[in-house]
N, C-alpha and C positions, 0 to 999 in steps of 0.2 A: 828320397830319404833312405837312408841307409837303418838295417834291422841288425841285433845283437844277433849271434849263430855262435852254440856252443857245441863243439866237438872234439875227439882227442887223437893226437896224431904221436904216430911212433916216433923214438928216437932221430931215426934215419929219414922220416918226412920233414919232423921241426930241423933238422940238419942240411937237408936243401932247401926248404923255407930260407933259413936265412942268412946262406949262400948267393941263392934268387935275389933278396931284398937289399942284401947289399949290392951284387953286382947290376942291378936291373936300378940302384938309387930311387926305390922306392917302396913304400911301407907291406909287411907281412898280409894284409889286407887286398892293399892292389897285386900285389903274385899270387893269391888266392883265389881273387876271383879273378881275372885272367885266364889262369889255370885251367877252371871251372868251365865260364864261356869258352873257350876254346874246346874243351871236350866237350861239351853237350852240343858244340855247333859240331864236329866232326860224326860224332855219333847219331845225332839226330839226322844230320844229311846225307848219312851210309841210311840207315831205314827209310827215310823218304824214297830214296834211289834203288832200293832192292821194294819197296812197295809199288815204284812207279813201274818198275820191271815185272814184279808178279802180275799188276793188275792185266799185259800183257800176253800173257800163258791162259793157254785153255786151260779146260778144269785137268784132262788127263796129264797133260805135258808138266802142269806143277804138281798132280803128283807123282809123278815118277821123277821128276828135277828132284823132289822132297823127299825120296826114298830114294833114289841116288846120293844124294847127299848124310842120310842118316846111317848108310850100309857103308860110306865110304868117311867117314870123318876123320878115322886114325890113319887113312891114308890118301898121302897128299897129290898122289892123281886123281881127277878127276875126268870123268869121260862127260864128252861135251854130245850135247843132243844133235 
């Protein structure tokens, strides 16, 4: 069963909204959630996958992986362990 979901989307979103729903031939709803599922599945299985990789790491090696990475973030080398 489907719930009411009210939120407000800029110009330039409702503008590929329904863009999407025309070219995809099907309702502002299903390009929404869609959308949605697909991001929370890509997001959620990048943190699964860097959880399954920390739980890996000694306690020293992730923190200095964790402080390598917090002293290097604006720059896009990274030195690898």
């Amino acid at each position: 069963m489907k719930q009411a979901a009210h939120f407000r989307l800029s110009n330039k979103a409702i503008s590929a909204l329904l863009m999407l729903e025309e070219k995809m031939h099907t309702s502002k709803t299903a390009v929404v959630e869609k959308a949605l599922l697909d991001l929370a599945k890509k997001e959620l299985l990048q943190k699964n996958n860097l959880l399954a990789f920390a739980g890996s790491l000694k306690t020293k090696a992730a923190d200095e992986m964790l402080s390598a990475i917090k002293s290097q973030k604006h720059n896009k080398k990274f030195k690898e362990f």
